[in-house]
C-alpha positions in Angstrom: 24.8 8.4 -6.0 21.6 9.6 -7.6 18.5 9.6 -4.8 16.2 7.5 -6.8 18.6 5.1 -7.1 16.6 1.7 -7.5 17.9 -1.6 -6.4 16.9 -3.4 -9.5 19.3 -1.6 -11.6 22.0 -2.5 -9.1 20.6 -6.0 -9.2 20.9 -6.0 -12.8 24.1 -5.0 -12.7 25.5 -7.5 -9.8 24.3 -9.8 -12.0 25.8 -9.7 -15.0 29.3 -8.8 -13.0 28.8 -12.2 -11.5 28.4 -14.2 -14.2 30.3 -12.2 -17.1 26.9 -12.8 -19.1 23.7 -11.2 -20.1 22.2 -14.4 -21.1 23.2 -16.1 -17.4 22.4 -13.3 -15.8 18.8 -12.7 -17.1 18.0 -16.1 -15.9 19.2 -15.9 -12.4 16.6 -13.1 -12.3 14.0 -14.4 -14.3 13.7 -11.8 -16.9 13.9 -11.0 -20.5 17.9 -10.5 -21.7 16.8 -7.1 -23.0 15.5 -5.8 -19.5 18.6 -6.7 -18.0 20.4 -5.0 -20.6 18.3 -1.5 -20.7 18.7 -2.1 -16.3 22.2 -1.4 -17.0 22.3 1.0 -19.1 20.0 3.3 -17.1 22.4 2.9 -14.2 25.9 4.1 -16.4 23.6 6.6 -17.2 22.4 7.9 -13.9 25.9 6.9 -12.7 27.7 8.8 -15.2 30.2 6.4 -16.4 31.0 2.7 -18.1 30.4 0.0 -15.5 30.8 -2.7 -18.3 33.0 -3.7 -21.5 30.5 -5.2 -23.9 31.8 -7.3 -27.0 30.0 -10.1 -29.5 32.4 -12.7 -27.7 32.7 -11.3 -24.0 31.7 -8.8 -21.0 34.5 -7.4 -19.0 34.0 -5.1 -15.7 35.5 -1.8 -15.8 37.1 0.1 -13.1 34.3 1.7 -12.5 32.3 -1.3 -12.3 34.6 -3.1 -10.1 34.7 -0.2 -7.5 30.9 -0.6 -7.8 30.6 -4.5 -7.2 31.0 -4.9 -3.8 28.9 -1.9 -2.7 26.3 -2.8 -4.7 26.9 -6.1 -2.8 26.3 -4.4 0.5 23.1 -2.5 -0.7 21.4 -5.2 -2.0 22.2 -7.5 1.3 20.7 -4.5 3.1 17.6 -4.2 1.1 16.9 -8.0 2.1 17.6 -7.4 5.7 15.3 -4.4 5.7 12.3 -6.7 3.5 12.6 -9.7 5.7 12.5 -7.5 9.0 8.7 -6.3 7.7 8.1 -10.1 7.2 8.9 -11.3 10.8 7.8 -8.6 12.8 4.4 -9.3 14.5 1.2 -8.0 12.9 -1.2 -6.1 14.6 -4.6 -7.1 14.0 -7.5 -5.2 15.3 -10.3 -7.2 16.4 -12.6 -3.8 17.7 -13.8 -5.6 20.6 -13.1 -8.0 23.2 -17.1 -8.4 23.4 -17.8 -10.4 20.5 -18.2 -14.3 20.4 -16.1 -16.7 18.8 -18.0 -16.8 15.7 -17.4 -13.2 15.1 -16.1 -12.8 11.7 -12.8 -11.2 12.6 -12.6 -13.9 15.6 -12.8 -17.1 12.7 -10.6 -15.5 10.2 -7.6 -14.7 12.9 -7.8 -18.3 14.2 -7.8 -19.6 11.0 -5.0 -17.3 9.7 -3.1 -18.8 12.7 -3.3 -22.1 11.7 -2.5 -21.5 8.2 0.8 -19.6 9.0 2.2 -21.0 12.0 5.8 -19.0 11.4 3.3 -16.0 11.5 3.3 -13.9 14.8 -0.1 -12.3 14.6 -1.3 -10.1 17.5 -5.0 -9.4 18.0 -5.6 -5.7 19.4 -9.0 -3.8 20.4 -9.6 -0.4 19.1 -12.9 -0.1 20.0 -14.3 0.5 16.5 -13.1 0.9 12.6 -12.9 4.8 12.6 -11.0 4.8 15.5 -8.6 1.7 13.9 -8.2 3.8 10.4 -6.6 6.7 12.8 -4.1 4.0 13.7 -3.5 2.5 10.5 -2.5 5.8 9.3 0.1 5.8 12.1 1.3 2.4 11.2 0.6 1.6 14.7 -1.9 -1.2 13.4 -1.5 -3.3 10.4 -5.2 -4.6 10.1 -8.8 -4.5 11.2 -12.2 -5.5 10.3 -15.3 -3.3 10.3 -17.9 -1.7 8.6 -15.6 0.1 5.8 -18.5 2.2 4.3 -18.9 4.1 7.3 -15.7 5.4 7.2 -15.1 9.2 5.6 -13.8 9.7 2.0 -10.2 10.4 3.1 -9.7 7.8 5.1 -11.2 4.8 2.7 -8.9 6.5 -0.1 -5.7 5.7 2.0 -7.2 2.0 2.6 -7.5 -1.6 1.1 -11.0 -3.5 1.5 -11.9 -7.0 1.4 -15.2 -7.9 2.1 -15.6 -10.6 4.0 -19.2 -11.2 5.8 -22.8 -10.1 6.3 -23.2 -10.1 10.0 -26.9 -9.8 11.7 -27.9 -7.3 13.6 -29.3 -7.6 17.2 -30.2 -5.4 20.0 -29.7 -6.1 24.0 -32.6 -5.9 25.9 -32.6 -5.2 29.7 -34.6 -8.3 30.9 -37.8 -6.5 32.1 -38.0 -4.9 28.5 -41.3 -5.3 27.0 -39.6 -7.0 24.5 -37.2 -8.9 26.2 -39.7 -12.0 26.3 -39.8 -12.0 22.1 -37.9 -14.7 20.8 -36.9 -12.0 17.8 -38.2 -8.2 17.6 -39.6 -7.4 14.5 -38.1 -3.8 13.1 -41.6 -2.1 13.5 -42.2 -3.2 17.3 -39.2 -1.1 18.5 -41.5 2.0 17.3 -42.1 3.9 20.7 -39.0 2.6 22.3 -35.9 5.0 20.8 -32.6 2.8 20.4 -29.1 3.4 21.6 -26.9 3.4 18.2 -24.1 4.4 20.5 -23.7 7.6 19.0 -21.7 9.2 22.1 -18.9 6.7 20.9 -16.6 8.5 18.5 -14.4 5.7 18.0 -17.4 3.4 16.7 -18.7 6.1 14.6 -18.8 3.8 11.3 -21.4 1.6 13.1 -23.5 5.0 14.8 -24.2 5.9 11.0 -25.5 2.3 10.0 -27.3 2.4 12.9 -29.3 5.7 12.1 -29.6 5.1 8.7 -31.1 1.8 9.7 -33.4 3.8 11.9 -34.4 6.4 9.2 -35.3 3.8 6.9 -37.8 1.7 9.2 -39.3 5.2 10.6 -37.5 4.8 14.0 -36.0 6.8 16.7 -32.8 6.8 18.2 -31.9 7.5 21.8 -30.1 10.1 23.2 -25.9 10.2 22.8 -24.7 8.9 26.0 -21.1 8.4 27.3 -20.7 4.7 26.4 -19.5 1.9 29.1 -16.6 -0.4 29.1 -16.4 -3.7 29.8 -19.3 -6.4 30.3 -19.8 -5.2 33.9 -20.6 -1.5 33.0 -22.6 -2.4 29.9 -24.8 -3.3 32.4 -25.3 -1.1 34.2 -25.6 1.0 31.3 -28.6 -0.9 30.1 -30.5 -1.0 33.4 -30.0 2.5 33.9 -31.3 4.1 30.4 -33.4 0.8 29.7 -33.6 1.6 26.2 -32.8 -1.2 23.5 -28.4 -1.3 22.0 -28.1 -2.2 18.6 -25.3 -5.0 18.1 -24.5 -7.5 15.9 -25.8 -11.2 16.7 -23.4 -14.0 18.4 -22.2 -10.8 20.6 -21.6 -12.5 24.1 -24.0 -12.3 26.5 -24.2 -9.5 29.1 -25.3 -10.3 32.5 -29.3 -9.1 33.2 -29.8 -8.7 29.5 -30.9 -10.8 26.3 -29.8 -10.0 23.1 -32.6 -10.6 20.3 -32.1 -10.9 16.2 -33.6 -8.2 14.5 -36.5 -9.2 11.4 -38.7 -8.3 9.1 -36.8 -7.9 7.5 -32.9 -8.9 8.7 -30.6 -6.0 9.1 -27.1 -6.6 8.0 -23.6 -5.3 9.1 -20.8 -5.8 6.4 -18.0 -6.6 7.9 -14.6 -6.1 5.9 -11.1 -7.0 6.6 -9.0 -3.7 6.2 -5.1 -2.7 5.8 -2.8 -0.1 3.9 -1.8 -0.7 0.5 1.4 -1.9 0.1 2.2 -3.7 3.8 4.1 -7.0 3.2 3.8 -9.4 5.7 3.0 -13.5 5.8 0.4 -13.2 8.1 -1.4 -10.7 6.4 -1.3 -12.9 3.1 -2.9 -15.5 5.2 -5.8 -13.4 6.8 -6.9 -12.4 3.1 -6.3 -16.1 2.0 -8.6 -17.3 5.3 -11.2 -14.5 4.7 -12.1 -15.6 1.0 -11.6 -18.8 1.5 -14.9 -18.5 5.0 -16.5 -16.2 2.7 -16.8 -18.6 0.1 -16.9 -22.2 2.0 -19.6 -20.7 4.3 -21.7 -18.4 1.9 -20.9 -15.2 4.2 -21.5 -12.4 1.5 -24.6 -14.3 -0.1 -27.6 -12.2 0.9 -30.9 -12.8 2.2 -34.0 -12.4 0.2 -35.5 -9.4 1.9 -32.8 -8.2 4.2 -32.0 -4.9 4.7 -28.4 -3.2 3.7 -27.1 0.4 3.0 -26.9 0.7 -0.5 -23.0 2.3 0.1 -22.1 -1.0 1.6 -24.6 -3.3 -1.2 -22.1 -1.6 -3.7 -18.9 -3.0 -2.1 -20.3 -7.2 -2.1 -18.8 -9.2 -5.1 -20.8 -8.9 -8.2 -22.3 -12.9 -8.3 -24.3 -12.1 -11.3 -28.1 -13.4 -11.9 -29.7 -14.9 -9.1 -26.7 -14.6 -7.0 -29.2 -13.3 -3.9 -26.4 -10.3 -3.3 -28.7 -7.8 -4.8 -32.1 -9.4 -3.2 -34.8 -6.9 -2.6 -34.7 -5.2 0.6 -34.5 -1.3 1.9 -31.3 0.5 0.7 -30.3 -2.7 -1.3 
């Protein structure tokens, strides 16, 4: 049997074997009489011999075609036990981190993809970080994640689907001596003088390093030195009370014990988060996490934009075109 063999011409074929008719068979499968017809053809042809006896009056099996029946039988049953295994199989959701609150974007859209698809077995994971998620998506070790697609190199976005989902705020944590600490929100220009931690000795974050400094080069800021980053609330710290200089987050991060985490103004830095997969993966639960994501996006205004708030123009050029007065396009550094 030919290698490219596809299933719809054997479908086609079982088909019309089954019911004797072109007519019948074209609508057990829904299509045009003539499809069904040319699917046939093409597989005599790539076959090599008459599977059917065609008259004005009747349609008789050959030989041939009889012989091929009941294997086409078996292939087609297999096909449908292969396709349903990738529908029941849990999906692997990457989260990034464990550290982020319950109204974290990728938090709200799992829960809710939960409760739209029950039957669903969806499996939240923590890779730390988008580029270090893509690595696994190429692997088929992860099915989905959410993160700052822009960030990501060429190669890897080319291999990957994107759906944006929401403009996050950005923050930074603040050891509680800080001078800044007792701000109720730290304008961009007061962290001049006091270099901030974009996390830049974290390869597996390094999508949200390069918003960071580009955020940084546009507002005439500094950036502290790479360091080897902590794990866990514990560490963090520690980390923050040893090099006392201010981490860049996004806002509703949980808290971190001797630390306050302020919003970031004048004007509002954003983070857009996206929901991210491989073409081509069929699965329930990941029909529900796009279905949840627009439908958040939309009921909650996520990907509406501030007046005046500050975005990478890489990642203005992936929000949904609103048109006029949509605020997506509102002015703004890098918008």
């Amino acid at each position: 049997m030919p290698r490219d063999l596809h299933p719809r011409l054997l479908r086609s074929f079982a088909a019309v074997a089954e019911t004797l008719h072109f007519g019948r068979a074209a609508e057990r499968l829904h299509l045009a009489q003539q499809a069904v017809s040319r699917d046939v053809q093409a597989l005599e042809r790539e076959l090599g011999c008459v599977l059917l006896h065609r008259s004005t009056r009747s349609v008789e099996l050959t030989e041939a075609g009889a012989a091929l029946l009941p294997k086409a039988r078996q292939l087609l049953d297999l096909q449908a036990e292969i396709t349903a295994l990738g529908e029941t199989r849990a999906l692997l959701v990457d989260l990034n981190s464990q550290d982020w609150g319950p109204d974290s974007a990728a938090e709200r859209v799992l829960a809710a993809a939960r409760r739209h698809c029950p039957e669903a077995e969806l499996l939240a994971r923590y890779c730390g970080g988008l580029t270090a998620a893509a690595r696994e998506l190429a692997a088929h070790r992860l099915d989905a994640s959410f993160g700052r697609y822009a960030g990501l190199p060429a190669a890897d976005r080319a291999r990957l689907v994107h759906l944006p989902v929401r403009l996050e705020p950005m923050a930074v944590f603040l050891p509680l001596g800080h001078p800044l600490a007792a701000l109720p929100a730290v304008p961009l220009a007061a962290l001049a003088g006091h270099p901030v931690d974009v996390l830049a000795g974290q390869p597996a974050t390094a999508e949200w390093t390069d918003l960071g400094l580009r955020l940084l080069a546009a507002h005439g800021l500094s950036a502290a030195p790479a360091r080897t980053p902590p794990v866990g609330a514990a560490e963090f710290a520690r980390y923050l009370s040893r090099h006392g200089s201010p981490v860049l987050t996004s806002a509703g991060a949980h808290g971190v014990p001797g630390a306050v985490a302020r919003p970031l103004v004048d004007p509002v830095p954003l983070s857009l988060v996206g929901l991210v997969h491989r073409p081509g993966v069929r699965h329930p639960g990941l029909t529900a996490l796009r279905a949840c994501a627009a439908e958040l996006a939309a009921a909650e205004g996520w990907l509406i934009r501030p007046p005046g708030s500050w975005l990478p123009a890489e990642d203005a050029a992936l929000l949904p075109d609103r048109g006029p007065g949509s605020g997506n396009r509102g002015p703004g550094g890098g918008g």
